[in-house]
N, C-alpha and C positions, 0 to 999 in steps of 0.2 A: 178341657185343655184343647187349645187349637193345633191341628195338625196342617200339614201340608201337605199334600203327594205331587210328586215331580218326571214325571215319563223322559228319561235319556236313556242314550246307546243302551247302555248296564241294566237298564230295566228299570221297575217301578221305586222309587226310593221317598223314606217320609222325613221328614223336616217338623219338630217341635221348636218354636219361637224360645226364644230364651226367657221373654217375661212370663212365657206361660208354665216354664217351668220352672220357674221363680214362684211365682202362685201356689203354683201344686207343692212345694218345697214348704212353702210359711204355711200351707193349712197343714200339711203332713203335721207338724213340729206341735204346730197348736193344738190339734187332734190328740198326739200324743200325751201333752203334757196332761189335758183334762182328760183322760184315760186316767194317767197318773196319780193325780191327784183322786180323781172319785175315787178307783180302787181300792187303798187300803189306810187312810187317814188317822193315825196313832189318838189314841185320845188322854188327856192328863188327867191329874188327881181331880183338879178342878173341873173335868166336864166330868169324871164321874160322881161328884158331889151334886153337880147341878142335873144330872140324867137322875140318881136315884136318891133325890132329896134327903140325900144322910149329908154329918160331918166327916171333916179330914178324919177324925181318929178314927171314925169306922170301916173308910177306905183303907187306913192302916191297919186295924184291926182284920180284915178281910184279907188281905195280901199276908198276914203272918199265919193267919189261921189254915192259908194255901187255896183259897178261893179264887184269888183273883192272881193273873199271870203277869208280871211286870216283865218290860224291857228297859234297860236302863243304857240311858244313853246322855253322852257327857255329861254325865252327874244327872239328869231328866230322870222321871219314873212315868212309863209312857205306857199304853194298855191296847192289843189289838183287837179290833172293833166285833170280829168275831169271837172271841174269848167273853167280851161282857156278853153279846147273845149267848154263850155256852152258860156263863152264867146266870144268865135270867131266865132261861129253859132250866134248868134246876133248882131253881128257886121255886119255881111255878110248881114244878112236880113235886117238891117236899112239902108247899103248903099245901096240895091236896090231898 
């Protein structure tokens, strides 16, 4: 970010441009968003189909049995990304 400094009566005073804090402004925002987005990215029936190449009914079979933790949003069945690791740490340690 570019700064200015300006020496009057009043002392030393700093001066940021306003495009430059325009800049710092759009990368903040953009910054944030991909924060957002990596952090905690819900996953559907359909990526846990294709993650642990079973069918729909076993993902439903799973979720009734109380394996698997749903969040259901506008009518969505949506799964958080740490819940399936919870789940395949347990999995792991019953089949050995």
């Amino acid at each position: 970010m570019k700064r200015i400094f300006i020496m009057d009566d009043d002392g030393l005073k700093e001066y940021v441009p306003l495009e430059s804090l325009q800049k710092q402004k759009d990368s903040t925002i953009e910054k944030s968003h991909q924060d957002m987005s990596g952090e905690e990215e819900l996953l559907t029936i359909a990526d846990l189909v294709k993650k642990f190449k079973v069918t729909r009914p076993t993902i439903y079979a799973w979720m009734n049995k109380g394996l698997l933790n749903k969040i259901t949003i506008g009518g969505r069945v949506l799964f958080l990304p740490d819940d399936i690791n919870e789940l395949i740490k347990r999995m792991r340690t019953a089949s050995s």
